[in-house]
N, C-alpha and C positions, 0 to 999 in steps of 0.2 A: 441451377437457379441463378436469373442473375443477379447484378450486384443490386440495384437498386427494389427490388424482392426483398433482399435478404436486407435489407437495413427495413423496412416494412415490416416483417417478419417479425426480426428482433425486436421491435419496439409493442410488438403485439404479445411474445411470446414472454423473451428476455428480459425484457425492459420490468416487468412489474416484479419477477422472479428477481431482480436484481437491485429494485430500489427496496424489495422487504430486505432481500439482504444485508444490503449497505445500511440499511436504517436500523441497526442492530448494534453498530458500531459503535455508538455512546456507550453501551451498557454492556457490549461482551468484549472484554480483552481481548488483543490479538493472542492466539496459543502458540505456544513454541516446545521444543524437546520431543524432536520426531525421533525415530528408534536413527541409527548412526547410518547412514549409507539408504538413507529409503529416499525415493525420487518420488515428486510430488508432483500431482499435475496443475501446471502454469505455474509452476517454479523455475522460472524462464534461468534466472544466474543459480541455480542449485545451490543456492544458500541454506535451505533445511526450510523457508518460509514464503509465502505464497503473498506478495505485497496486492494493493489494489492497485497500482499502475501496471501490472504481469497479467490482471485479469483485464484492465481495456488494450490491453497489447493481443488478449487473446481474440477479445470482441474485434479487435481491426484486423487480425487476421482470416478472422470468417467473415466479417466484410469486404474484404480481399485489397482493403487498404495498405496491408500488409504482406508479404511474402509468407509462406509457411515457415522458412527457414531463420523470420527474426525468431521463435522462440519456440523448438520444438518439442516441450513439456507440455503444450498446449494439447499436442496430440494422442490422446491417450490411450490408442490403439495401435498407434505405430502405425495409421495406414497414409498418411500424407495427404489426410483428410480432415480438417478443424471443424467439426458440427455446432449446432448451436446448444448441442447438450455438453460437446466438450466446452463453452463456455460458460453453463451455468455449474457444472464440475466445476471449473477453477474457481468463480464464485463462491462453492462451500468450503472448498478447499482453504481461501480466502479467511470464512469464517471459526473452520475446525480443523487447523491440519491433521487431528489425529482420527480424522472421519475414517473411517472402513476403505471408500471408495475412493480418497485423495491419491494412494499410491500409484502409480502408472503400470498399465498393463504391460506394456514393452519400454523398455530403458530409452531412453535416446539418443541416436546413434553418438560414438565417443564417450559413453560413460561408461566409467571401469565396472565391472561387476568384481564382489569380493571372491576370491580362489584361498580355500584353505590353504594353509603352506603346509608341505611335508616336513614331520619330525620326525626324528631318527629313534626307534623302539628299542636300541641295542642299550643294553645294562652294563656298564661296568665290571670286574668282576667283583667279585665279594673278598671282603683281605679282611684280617681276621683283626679282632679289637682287643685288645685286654679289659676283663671282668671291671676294672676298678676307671675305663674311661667312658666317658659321656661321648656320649655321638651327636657331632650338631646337624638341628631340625633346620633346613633352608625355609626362611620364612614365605608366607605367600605372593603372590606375584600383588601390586598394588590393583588396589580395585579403580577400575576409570569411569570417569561421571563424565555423562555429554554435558558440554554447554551450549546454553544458545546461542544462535547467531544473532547477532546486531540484524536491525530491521532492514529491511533492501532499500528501503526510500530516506534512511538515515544518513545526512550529509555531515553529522558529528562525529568525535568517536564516543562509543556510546561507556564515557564516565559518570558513573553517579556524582552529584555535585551536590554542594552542601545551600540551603535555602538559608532565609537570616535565621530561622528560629534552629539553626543546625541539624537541621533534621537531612536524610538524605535523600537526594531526587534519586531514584535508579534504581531503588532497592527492592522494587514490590512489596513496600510495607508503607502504606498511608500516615505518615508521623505528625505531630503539631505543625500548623503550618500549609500544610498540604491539603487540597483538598481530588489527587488522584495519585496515582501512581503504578505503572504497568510493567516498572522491570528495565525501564530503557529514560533516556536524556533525547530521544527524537522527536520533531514534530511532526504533522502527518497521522497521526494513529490518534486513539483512544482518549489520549494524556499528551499536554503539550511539555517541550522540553523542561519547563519549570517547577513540569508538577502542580500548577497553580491554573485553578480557572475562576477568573473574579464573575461574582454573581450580577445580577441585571434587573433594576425596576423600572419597567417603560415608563419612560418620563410624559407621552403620552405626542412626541413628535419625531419625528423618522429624517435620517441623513441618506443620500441617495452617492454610491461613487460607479464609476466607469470603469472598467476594468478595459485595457486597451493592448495589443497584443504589434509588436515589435520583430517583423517577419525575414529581414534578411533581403529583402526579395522572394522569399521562398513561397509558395501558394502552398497552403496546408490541407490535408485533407484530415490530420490527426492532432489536437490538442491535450494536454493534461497539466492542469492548473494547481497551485495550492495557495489559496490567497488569507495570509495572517491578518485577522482583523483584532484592535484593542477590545477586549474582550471587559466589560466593566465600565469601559465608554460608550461600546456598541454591541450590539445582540440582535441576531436571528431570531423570530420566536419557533419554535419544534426544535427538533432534532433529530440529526442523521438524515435520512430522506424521505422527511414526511412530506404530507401534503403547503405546510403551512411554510417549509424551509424554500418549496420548489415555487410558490407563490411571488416570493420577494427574489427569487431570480429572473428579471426579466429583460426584453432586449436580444432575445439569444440568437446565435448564428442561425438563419433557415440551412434548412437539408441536412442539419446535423445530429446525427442521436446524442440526446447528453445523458451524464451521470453528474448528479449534482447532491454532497453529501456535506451537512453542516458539521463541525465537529466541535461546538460551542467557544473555539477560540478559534478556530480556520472556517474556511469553504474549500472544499474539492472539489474541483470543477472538469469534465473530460468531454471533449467534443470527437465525433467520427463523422465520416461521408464517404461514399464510394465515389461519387459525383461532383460533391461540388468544393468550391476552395475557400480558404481564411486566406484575404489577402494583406500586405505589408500596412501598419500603420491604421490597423482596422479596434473601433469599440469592439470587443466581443461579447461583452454582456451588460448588465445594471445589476448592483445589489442594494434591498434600500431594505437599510437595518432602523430598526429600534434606537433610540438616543436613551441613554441609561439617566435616570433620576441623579441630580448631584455633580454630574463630571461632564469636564467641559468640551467643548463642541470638537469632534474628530478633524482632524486636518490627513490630508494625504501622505505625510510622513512616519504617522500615527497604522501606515498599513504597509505592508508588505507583499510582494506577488512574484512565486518562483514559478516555470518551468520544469513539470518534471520529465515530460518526451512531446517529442514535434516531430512530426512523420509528411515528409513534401510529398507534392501528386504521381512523383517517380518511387512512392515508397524506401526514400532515405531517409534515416534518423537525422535530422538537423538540429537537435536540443538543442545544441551550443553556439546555433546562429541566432536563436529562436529568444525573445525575453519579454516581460509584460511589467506591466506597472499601472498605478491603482490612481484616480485622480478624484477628485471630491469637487463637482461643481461649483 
């Protein structure tokens, strides 16, 4: 199949299977506490959890933007074959690590499988005790609790931190103060690092900004965005990736599949193409939010825009040539 098929395809097949998924996001926590040693498929760094930037890393390797070899969890057969069912697999994966069908069928290649260790059955002999002494009981071995890993798109370390009302961000327990809380200090996911997501009355007039993309020189064929927006200043109206999130993103790169997911205080944005390129110094999109009732008018300081993978038309990783920034006409 070729490549420009296969992006056709996916926006036929994948594309809708993936924005119900992603639009789920608001309302299901990310799950964590997979059994100790289980490989999960499109858990590309084998951190125990399956990030949403691991699953467009999957999608760009079935659109062959990508090599098989950036991330071979992808494959979950072990045949050197990325289908576009192993990418809605890492999609659920995404949503349930503890699905049925998350775990990989074949390990990938270099990862250790566990080997019992041999212990020795040999007793001691028996020496005799006198009636009037206690024999001591060796206590049980300590019993061990997994913990979770820190999120894979977590640029913090992920410390619970205290909010004014002292309540704790991190804790997976919603306290005064908070109106989320999932376990983690990251942004990117569910709950932003504060724990805090300020609410929104359309005030009844819309701020428009540019999101503009900083190339290196590099021609892109792979993008993944996460752009902070003041959350209480400005608002999206839906959520996750509904109809009404995908509306006020407009502008977008031609020939590119995107993923575009609201996360009431960010946008997740991820562009692909077999074909065609993001070049240096290029708009990539429009966002034209909501102006909140009461709070004063957003300035482009008031927003933030990271970088989380950039993939050249050579299929290199260039994140770190690669950076974007938000402007507010």
């Amino acid at each position: 199949m070729k490549s420009a098929n296969k992006v056709f395809f996916m926006n036929h097949r994948f594309g809708s299977r993936m924005r119900a998924a992603l639009g789920c996001l608001a309302i299901i926590p990310l799950l964590a506490g997979n059994a100790a040693g289980a490989i999960l498929q499109g858990d590309c760094n084998e951190d125990g959890m399956v990030a949403i930037n691991e699953v467009v890393r999957c999608a760009n390797i079935y659109l062959e933007v990508l090599p098989p070899s950036a991330c071979l969890a992808c494959d979950r057969m072990g045949d050197d074959s990325v289908t576009i069912d192993d990418v809605v697999g890492c999609s659920n994966c995404y949503l349930d690590a503890q699905g049925a069908n998350c775990r990989m069928s074949t390990p990938p290649p270099g990862q250790a499988t566990n080997t019992p260790i041999a212990t020795s059955t040999n007793s001691p002999p028996a020496t005799a005790t006198p009636p009037s002494t206690e024999t001591a009981t060796a206590p049980p071995p300590p019993t061990r609790t997994a913990t979770p890993p820190p999120p894979p798109t977590n640029t913090m370390a992920a410390t619970p931190t205290a909010t004014q009302s002292n309540a704790i961000c991190g804790n997976s327990m919603i306290e005064t103060g908070e109106t989320c809380d999932d376990g983690n200090t990251a942004n990117g996911d569910a709950c932003p690092s504060t724990c805090i997501i300020n609410t929104c009355s359309a005030a009844g007039t819309t701020t428009s900004t540019n999101v503009n993309v900083q190339t290196s020189g590099n021609n892109l064929r792979s993008i993944t965005l996460l752009v902070n927006y003041p959350d209480g200043t400005v608002n999206i109206p839906g959520t996750g990736a509904d109809s009404f999130v995908q509306g006020r993103v407009t502008n977008r790169p031609g020939g590119f599949t995107p993923t575009i997911v609201d996360l009431n205080y960010a946008l997740f944005a991820s562009f692909s193409s077999a074909s065609f390129n993001i070049t240096n110094n290029q708009r990539i999109f429009v966002v034209n939010y909501d102006r909140c009732e009461g709070a004063p008018p957003a300035t482009a300081e008031d927003f933030t825009c990271t970088v989380q993978e950039a993939i050249n038309s050579s299929a290199q990783n260039v994140t770190g040539m690669v950076t974007c920034s938000v402007a507010v006409p």
